[in-house]
N, CA, C and O atoms as CSV, one atom per row, in Angstrom:
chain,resi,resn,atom,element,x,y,z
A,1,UNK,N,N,-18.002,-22.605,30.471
A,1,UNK,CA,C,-17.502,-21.267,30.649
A,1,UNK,C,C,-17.213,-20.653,29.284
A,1,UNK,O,O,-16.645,-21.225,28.354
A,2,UNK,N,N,-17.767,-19.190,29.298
A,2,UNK,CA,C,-17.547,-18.488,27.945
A,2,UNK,C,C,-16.309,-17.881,27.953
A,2,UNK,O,O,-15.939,-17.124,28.850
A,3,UNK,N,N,-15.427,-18.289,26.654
A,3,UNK,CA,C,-14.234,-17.404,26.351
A,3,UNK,C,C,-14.177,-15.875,26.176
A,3,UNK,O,O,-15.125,-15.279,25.664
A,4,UNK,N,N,-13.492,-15.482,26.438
A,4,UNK,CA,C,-13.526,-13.918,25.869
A,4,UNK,C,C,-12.405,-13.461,24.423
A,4,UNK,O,O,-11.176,-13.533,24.398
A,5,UNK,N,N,-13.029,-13.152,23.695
A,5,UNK,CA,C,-12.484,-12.551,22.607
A,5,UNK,C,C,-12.042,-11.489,22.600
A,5,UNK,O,O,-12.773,-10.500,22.655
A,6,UNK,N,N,-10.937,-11.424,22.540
A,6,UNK,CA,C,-9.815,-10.597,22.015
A,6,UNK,C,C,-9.649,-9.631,20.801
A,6,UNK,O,O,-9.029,-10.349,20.016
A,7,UNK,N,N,-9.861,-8.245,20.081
A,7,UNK,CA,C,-9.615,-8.024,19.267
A,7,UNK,C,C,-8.157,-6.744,19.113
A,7,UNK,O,O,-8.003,-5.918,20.013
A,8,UNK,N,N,-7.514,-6.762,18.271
A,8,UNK,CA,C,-6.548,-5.870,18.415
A,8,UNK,C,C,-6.069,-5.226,16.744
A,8,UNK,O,O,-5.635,-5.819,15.756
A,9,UNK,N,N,-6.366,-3.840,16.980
A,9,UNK,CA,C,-6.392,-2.386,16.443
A,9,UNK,C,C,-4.613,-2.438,15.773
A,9,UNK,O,O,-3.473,-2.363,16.230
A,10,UNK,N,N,-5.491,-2.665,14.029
A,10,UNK,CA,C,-4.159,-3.427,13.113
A,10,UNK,C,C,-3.164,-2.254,13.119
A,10,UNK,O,O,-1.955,-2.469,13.028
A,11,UNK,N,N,-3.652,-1.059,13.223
A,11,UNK,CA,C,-2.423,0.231,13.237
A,11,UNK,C,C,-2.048,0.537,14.697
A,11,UNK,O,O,-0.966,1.107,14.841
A,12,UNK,N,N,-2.571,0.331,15.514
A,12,UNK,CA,C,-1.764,1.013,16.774
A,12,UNK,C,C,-1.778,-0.120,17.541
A,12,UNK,O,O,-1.101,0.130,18.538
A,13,UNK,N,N,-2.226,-1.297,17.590
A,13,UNK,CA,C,-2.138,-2.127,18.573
A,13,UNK,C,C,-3.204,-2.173,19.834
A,13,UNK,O,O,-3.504,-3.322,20.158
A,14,UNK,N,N,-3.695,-1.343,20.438
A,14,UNK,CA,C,-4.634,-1.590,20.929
A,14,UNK,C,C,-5.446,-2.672,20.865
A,14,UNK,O,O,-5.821,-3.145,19.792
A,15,UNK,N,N,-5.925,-3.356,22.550
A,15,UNK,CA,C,-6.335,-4.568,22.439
A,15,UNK,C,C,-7.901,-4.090,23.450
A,15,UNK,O,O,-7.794,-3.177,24.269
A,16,UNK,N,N,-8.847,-4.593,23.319
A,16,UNK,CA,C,-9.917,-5.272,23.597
A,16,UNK,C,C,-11.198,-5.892,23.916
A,16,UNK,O,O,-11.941,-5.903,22.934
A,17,UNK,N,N,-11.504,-6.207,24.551
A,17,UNK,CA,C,-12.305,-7.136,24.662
A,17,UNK,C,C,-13.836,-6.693,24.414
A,17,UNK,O,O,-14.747,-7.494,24.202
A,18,UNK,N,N,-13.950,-5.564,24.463
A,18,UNK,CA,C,-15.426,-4.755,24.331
A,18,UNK,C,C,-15.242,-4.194,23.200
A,18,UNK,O,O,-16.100,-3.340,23.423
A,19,UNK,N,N,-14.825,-3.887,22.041
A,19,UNK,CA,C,-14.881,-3.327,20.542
A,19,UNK,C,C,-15.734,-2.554,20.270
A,19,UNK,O,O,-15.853,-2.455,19.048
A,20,UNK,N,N,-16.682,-1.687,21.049
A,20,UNK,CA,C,-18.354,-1.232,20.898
A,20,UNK,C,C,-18.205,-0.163,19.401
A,20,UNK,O,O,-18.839,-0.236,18.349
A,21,UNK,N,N,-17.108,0.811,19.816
A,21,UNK,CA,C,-17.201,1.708,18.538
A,21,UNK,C,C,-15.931,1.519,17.776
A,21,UNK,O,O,-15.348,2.376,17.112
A,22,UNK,N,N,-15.566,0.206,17.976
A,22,UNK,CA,C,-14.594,0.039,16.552
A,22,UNK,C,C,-14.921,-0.399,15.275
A,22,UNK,O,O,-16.028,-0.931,15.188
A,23,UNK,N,N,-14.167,-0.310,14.120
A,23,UNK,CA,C,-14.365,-0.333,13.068
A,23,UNK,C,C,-14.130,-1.903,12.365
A,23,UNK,O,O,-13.268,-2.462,13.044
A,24,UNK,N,N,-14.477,-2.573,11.532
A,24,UNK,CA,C,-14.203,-3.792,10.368
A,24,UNK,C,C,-13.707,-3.589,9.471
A,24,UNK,O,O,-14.368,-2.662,9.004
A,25,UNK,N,N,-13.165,-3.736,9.005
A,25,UNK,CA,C,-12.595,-3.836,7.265
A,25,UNK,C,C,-12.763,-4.916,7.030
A,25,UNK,O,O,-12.607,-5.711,7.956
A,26,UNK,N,N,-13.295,-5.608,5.216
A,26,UNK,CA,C,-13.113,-6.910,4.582
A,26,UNK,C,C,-12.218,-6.179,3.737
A,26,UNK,O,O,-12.301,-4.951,3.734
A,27,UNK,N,N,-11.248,-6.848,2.915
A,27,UNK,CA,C,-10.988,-6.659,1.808
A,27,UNK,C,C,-10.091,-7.361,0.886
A,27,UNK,O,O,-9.337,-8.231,1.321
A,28,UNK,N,N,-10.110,-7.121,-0.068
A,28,UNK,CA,C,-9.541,-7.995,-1.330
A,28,UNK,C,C,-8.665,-6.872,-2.120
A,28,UNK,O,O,-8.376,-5.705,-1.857
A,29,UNK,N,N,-8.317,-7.907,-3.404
A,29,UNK,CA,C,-7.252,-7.252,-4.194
A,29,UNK,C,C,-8.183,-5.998,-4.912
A,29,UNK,O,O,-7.813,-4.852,-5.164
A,30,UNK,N,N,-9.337,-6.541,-5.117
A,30,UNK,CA,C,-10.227,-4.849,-5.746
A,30,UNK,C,C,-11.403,-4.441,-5.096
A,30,UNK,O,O,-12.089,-3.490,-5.474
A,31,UNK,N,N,-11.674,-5.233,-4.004
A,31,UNK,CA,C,-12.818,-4.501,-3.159
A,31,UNK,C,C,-12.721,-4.113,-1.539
A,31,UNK,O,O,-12.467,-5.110,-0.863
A,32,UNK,N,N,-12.801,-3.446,-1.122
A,32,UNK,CA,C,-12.667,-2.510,0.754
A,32,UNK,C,C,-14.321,-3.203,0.724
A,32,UNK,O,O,-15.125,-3.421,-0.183
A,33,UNK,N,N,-14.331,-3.378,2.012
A,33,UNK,CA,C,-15.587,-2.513,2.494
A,33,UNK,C,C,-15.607,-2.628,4.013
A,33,UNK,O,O,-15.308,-3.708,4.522
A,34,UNK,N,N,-15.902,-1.698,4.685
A,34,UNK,CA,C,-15.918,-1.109,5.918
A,34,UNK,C,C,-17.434,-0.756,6.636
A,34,UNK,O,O,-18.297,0.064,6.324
A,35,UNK,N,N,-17.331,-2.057,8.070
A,35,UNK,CA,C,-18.508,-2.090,8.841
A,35,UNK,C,C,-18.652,-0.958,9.869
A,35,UNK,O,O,-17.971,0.038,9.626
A,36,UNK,N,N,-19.590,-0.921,11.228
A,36,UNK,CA,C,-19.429,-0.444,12.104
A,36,UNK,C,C,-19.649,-2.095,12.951
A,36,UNK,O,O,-20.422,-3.031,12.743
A,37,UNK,N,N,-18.630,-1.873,13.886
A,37,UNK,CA,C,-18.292,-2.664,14.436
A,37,UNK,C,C,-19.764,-3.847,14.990
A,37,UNK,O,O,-20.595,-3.457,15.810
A,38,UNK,N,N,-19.828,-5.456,14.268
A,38,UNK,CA,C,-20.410,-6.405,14.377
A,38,UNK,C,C,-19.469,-7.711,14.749
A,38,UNK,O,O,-18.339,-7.816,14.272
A,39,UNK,N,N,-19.936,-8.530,15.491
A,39,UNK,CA,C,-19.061,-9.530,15.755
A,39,UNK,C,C,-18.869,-10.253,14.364
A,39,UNK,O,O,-17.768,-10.376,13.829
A,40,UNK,N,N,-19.871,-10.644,13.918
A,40,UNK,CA,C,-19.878,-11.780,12.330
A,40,UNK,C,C,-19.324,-10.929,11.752
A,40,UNK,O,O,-18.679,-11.787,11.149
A,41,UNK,N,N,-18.859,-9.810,11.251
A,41,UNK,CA,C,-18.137,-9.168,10.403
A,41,UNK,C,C,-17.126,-9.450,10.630
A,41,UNK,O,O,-16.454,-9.942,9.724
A,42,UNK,N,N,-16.391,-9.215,12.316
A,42,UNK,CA,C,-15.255,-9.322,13.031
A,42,UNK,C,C,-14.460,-10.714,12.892
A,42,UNK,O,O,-13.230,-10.710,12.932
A,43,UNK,N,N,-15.104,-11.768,12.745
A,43,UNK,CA,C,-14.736,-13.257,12.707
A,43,UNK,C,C,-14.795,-14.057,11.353
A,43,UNK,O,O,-14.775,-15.286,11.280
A,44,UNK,N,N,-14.866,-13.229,10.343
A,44,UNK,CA,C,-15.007,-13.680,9.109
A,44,UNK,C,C,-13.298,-13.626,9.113
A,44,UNK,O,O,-12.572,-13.090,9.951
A,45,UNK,N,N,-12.950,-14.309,7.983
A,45,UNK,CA,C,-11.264,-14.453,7.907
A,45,UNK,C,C,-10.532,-13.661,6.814
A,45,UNK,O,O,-9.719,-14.228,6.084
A,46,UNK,N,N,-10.745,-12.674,6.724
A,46,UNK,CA,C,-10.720,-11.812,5.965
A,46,UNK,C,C,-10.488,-10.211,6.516
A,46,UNK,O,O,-10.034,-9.181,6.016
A,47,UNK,N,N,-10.940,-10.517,7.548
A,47,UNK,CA,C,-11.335,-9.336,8.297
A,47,UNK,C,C,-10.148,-8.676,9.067
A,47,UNK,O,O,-9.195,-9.328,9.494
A,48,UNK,N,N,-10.265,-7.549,9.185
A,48,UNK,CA,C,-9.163,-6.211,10.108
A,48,UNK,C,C,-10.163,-5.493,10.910
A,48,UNK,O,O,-11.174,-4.839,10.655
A,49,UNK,N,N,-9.325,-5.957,12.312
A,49,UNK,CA,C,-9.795,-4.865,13.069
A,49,UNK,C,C,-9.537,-3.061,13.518
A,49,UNK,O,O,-8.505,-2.920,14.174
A,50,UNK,N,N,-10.113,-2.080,13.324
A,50,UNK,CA,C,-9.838,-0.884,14.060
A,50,UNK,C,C,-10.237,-0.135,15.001
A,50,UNK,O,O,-11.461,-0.004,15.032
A,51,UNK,N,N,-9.469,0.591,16.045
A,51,UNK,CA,C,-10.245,1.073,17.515
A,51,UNK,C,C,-10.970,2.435,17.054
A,51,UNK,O,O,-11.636,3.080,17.863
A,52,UNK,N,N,-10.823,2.804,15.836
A,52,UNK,CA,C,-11.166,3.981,15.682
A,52,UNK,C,C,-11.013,4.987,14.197
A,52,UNK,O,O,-9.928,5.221,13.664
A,53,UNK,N,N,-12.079,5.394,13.797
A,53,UNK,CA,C,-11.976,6.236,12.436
A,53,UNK,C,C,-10.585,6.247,11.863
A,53,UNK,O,O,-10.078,5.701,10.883
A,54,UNK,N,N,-9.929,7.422,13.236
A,54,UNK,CA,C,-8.595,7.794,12.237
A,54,UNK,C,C,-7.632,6.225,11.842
A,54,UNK,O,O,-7.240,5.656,10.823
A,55,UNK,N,N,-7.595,6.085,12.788
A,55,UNK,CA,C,-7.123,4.090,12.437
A,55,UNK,C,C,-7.431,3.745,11.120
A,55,UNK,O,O,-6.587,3.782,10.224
A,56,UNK,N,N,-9.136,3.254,10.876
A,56,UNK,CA,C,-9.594,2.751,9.555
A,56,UNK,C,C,-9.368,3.366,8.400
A,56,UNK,O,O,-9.399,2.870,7.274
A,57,UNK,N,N,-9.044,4.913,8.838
A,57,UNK,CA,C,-8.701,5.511,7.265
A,57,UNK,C,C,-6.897,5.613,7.070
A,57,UNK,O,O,-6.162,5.838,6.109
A,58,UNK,N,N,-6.760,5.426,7.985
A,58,UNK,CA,C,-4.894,5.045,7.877
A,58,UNK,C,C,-4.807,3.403,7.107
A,58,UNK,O,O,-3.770,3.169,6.487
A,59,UNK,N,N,-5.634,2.560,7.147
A,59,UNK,CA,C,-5.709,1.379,6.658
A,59,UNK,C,C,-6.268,1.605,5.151
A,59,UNK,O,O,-5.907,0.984,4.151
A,60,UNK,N,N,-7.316,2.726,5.231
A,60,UNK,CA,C,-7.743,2.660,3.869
A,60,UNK,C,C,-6.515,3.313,2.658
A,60,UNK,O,O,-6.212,2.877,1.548
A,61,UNK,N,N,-6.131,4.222,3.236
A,61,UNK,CA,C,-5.078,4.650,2.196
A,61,UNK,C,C,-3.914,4.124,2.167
A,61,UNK,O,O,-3.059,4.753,1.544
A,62,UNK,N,N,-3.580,3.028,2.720
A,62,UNK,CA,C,-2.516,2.142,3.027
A,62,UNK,C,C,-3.321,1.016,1.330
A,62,UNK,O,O,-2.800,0.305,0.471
A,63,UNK,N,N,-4.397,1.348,1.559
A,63,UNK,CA,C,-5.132,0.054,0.810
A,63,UNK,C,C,-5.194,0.591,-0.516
A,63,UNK,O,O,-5.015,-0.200,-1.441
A,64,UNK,N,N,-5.484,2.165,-0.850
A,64,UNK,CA,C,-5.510,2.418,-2.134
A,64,UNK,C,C,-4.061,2.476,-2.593
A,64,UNK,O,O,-3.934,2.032,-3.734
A,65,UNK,N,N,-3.002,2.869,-2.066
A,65,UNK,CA,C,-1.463,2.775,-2.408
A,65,UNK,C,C,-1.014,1.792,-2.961
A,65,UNK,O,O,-0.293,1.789,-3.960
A,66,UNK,N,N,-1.637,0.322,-1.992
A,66,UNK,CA,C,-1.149,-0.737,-3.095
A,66,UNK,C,C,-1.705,-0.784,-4.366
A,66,UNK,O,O,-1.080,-1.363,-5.254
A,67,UNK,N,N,-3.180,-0.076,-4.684
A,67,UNK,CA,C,-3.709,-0.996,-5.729
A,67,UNK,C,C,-3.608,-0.092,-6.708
A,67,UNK,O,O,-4.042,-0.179,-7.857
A,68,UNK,N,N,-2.803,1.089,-6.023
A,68,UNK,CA,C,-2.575,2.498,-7.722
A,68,UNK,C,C,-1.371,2.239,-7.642
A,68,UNK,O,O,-0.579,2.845,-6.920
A,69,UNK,N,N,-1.112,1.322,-8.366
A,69,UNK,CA,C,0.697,1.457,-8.941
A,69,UNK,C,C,0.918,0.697,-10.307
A,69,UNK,O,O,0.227,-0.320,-10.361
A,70,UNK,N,N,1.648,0.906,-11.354
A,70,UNK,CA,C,2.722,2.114,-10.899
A,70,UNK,C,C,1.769,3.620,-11.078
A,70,UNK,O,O,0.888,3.876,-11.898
A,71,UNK,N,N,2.351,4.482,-9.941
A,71,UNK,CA,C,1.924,5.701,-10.066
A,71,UNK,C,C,1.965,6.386,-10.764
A,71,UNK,O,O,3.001,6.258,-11.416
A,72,UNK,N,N,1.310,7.254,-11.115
A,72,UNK,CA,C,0.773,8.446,-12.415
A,72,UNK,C,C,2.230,8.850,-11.934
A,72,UNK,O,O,2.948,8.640,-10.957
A,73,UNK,N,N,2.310,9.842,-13.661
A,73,UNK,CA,C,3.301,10.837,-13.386
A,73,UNK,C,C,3.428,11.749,-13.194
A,73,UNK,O,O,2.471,12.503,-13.370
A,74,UNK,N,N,4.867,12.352,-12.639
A,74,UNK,CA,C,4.543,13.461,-12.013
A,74,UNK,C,C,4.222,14.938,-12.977
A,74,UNK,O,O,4.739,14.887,-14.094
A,75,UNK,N,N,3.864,15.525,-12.837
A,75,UNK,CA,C,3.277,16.484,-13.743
A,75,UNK,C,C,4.060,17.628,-13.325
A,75,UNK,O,O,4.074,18.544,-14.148
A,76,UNK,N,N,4.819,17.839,-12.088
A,76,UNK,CA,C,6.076,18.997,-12.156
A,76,UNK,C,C,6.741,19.132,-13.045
A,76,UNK,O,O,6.973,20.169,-13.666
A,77,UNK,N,N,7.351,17.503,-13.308
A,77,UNK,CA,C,8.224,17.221,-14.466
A,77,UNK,C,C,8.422,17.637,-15.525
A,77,UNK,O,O,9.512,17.773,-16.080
A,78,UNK,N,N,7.028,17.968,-16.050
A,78,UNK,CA,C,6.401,17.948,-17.333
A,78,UNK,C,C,6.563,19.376,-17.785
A,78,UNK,O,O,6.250,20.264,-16.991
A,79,UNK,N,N,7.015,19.682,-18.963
A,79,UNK,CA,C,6.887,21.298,-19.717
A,79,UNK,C,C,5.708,21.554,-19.612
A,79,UNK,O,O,4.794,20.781,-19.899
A,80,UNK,N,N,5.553,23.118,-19.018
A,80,UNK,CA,C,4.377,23.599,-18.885
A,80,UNK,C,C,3.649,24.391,-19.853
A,80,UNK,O,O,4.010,25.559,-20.000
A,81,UNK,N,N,2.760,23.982,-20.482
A,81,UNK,CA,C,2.046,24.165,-21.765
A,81,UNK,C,C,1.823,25.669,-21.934
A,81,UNK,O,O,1.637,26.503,-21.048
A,82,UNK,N,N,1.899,25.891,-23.655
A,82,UNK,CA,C,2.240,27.398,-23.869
A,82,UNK,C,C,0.300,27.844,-23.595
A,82,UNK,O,O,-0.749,27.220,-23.431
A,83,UNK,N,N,0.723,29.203,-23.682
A,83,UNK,CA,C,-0.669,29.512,-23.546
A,83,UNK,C,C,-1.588,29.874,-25.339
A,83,UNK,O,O,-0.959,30.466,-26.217
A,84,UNK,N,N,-2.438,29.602,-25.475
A,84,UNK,CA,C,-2.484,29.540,-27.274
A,84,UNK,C,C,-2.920,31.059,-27.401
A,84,UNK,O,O,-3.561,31.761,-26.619
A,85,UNK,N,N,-2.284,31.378,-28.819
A,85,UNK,CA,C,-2.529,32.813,-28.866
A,85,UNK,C,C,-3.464,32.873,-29.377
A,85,UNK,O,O,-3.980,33.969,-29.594
């Protein structure tokens, strides 16, 4: 008897078993990369699942946040440059 696999949608929770138009993520400390939904992508150990676009890009900018820090500065802050005569 075949098991059924389970996948569940790392930002909202959503669970399952048919994944047809969900999304993959691999990623590391300096590389993303983002499938359209394959099982071997899905079962690699590395891998994040998402039910959906807006999902995967809530993960992606979750992903660039960690890896831009410390953050630029703020440039409000900053005296605003004369204009040259």
């Amino acid at each position: 008897m075949a098991s059924i696999q389970e996948y569940r949608c790392e930002v909202c929770g959503t669970v399952s078993t048919s994944p047809i138009h969900w999304y993959v993520i691999q990623c590391g400390e300096s590389q993303l990369t983002v499938f359209r939904w394959n099982t071997t992508a899905a079962n690699a150990p590395e891998a994040r699942h998402f039910c959906g676009e807006a999902d995967a890009q809530i993960y992606i900018s979750r992903w660039f946040d960690s890896i831009c820090s410390p953050s630029k500065p703020s440039f409000s802050t900053m005296p605003t440059p004369r204009n040259p005569a």
